[in-house]
N, CA, C and O of each residue as an XYZ file, in Angstrom:
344
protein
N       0.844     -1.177      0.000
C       0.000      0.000      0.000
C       0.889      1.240      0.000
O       2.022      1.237      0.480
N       0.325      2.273     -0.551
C       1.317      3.599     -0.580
C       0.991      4.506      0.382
O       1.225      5.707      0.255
N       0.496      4.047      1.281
C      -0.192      4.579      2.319
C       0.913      4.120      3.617
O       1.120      2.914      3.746
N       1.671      5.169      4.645
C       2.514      4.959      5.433
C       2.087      4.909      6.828
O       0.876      4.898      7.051
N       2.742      4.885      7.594
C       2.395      5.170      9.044
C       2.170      6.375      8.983
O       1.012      6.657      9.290
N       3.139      7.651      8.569
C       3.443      8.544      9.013
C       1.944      8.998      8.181
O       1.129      9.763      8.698
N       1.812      8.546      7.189
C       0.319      9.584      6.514
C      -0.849      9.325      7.393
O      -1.878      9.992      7.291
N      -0.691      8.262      8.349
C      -2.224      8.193      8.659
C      -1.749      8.271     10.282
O      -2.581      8.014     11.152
N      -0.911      8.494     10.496
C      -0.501      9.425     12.123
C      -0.718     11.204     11.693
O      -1.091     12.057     12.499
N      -0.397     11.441     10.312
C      -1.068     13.097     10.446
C      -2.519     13.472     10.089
O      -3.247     14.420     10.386
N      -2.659     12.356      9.330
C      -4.482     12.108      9.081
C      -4.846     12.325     10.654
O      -5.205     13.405     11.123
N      -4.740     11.491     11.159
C      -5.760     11.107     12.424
C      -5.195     12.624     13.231
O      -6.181     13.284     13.557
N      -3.958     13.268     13.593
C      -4.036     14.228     13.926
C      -4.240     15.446     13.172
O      -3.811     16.476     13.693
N      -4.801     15.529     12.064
C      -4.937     16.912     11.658
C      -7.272     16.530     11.795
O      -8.307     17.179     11.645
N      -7.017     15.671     12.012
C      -8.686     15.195     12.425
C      -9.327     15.332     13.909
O     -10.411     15.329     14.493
N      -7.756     15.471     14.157
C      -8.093     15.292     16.049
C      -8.775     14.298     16.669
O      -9.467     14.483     17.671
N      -8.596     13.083     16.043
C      -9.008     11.956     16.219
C      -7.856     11.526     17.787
O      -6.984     12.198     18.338
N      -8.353     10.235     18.051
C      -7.266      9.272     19.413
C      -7.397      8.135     18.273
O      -8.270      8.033     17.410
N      -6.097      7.179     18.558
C      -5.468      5.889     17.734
C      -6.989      5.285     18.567
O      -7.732      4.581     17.884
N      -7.313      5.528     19.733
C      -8.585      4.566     19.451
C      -9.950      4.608     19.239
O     -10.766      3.860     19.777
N     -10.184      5.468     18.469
C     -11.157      6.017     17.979
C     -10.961      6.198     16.379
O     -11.899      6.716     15.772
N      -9.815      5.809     15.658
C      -9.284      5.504     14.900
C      -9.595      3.631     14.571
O     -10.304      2.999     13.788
N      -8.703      3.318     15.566
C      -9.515      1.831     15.470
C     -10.356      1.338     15.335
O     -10.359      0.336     14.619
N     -11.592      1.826     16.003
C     -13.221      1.490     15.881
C     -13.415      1.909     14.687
O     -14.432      1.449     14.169
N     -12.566      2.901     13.806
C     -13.260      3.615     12.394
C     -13.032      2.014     11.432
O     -13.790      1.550     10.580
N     -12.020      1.576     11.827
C     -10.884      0.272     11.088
C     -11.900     -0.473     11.557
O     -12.541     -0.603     10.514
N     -12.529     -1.077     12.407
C     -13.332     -2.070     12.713
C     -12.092     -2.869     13.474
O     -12.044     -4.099     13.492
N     -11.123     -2.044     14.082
C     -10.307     -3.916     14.339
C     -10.302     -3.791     15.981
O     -10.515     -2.670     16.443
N     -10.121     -4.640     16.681
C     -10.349     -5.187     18.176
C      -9.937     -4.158     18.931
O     -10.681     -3.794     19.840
N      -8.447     -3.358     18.677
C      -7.914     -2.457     19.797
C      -6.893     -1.863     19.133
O      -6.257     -2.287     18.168
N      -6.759     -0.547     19.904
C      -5.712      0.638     18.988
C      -4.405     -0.384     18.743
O      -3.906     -0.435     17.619
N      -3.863     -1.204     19.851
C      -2.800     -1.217     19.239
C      -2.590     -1.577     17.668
O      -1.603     -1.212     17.030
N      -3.433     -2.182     17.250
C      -3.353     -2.771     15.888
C      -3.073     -1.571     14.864
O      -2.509     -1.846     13.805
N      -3.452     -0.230     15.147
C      -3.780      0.946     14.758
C      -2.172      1.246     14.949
O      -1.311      1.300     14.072
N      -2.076      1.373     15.981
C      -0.743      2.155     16.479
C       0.235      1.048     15.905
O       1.390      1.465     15.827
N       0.071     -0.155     15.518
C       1.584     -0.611     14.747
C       1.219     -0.274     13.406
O       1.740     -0.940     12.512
N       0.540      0.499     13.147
C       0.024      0.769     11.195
C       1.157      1.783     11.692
O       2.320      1.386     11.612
N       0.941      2.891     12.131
C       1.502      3.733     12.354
C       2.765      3.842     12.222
O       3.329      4.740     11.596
N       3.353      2.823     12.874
C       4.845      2.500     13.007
C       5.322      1.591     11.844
O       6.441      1.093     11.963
N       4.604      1.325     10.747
C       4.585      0.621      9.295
C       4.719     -0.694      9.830
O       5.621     -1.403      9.385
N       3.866     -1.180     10.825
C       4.173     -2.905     11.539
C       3.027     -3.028     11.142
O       2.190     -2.387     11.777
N       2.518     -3.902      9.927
C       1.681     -3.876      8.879
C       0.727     -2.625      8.271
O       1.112     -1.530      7.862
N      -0.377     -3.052      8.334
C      -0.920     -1.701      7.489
C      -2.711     -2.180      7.108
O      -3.125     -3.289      6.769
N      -3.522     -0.848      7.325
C      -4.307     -1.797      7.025
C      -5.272     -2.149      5.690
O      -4.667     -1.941      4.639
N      -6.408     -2.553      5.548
C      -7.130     -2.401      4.390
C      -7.009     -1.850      3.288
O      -5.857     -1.431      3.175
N      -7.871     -1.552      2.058
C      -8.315     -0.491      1.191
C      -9.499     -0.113      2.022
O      -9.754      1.060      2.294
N     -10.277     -1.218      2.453
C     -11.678     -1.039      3.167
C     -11.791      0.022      4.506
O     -12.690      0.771      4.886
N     -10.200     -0.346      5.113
C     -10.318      0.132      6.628
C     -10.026      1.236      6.538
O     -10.571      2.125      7.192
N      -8.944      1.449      5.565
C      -8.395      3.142      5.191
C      -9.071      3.793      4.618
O      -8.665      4.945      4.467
N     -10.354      3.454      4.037
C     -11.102      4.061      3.289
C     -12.884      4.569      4.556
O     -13.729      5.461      4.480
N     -12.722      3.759      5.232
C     -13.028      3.847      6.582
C     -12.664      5.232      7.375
O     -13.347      6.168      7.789
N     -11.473      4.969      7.391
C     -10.697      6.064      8.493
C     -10.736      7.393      7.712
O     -10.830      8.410      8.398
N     -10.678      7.526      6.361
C     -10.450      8.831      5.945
C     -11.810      9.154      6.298
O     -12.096     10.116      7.011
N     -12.665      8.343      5.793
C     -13.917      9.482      5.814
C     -14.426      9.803      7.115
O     -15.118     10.771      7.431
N     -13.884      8.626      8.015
C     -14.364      9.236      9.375
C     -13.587     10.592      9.916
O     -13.991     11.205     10.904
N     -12.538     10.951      9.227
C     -11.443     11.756      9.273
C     -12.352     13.392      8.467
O     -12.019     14.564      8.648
N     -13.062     13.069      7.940
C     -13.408     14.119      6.944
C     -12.660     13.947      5.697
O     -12.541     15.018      5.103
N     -12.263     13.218      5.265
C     -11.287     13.324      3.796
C     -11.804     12.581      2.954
O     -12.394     11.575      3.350
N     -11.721     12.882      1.528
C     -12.369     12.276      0.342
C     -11.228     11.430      0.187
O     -10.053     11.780      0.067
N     -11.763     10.142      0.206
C     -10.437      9.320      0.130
C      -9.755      8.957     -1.407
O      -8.638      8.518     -1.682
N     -10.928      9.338     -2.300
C     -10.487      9.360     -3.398
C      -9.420     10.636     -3.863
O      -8.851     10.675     -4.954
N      -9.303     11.532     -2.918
C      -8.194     12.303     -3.392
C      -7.250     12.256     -2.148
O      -6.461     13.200     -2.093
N      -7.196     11.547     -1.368
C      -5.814     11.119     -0.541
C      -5.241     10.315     -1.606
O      -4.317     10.590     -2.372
N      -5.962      9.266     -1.515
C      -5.411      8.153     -2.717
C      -4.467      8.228     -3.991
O      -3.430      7.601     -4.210
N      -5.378      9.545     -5.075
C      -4.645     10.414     -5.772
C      -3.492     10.789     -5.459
O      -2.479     10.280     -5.938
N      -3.494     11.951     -4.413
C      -2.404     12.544     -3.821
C      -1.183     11.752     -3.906
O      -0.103     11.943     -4.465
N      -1.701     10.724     -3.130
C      -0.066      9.050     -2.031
C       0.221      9.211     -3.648
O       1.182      9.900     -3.990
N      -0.429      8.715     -4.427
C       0.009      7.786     -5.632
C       1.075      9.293     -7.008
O       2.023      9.121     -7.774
N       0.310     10.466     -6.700
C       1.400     11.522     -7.235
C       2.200     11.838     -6.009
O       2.831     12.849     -6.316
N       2.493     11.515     -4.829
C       3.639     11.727     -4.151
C       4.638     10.891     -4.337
O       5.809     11.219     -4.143
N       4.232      9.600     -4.775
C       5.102      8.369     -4.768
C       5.538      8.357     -6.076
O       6.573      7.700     -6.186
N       4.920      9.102     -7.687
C       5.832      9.325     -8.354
C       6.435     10.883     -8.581
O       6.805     11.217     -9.707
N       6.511     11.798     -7.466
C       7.173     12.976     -7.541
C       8.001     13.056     -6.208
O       9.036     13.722     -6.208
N       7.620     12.455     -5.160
C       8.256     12.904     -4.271
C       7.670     14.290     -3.155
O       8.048     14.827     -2.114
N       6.886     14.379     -3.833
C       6.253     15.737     -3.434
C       5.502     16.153     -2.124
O       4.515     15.433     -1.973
N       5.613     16.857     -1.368
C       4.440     17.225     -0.069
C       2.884     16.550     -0.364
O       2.475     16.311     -1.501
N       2.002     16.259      1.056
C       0.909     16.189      0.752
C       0.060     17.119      1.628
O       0.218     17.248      2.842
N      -0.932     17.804      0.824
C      -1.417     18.475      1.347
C      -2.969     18.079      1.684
O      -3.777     18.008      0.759
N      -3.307     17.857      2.851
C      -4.176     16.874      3.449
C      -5.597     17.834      3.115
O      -6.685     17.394      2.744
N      -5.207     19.366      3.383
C      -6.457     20.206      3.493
C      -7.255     20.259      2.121
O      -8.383     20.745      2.030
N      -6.649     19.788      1.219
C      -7.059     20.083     -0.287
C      -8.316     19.004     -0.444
O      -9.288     19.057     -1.197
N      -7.841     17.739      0.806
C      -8.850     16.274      0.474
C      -9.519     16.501      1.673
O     -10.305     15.616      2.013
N      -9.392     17.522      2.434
C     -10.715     17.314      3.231
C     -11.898     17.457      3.005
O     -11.827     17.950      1.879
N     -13.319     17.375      3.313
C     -14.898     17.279      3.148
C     -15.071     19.056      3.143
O     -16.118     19.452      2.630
N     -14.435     19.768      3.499
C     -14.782     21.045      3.808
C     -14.085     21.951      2.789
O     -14.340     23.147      2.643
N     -13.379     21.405      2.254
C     -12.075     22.177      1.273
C     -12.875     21.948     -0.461
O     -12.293     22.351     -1.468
């Protein structure tokens, strides 16, 4: 997945979300499972991440976009552009 720890540790904080309230978005048993995504100690879904953004406020179809032109430019992501409000 092109999706990192680090993108969905600033997701969940630019959401002001908690890793476990994050988890329940994932459907999975308990944050930690959440908190090793984080740390790239697996990773989860299309389903679960697609889950979390929108519980996040973000169109996940343009996070998605975004990862996939960051990963061939290298480039910043700018989270506010894919939020529900933007």
């Amino acid at each position: 997945m092109i999706i990192t720890g680090t993108d969905l540790r600033i997701m969940r904080l630019r959401a002001g979300k908690t890793t476990v309230q994050m988890a329940e978005f994932a459907g999975v048993k308990t944050r930690k499972t959440y908190e090793n995504w984080e740390k790239n100690v697996g990773s989860p879904s299309m389903n679960q991440f697609l889950a979390m953004s929108m519980a996040c406020g973000f169109k996940p179809a343009e996070l998605i976009k975004m990862y996939i032109e960051r990963d061939n430019s290298d480039s910043e992501i700018d989270l506010m552009s894919a939020s529900e409000s933007a």
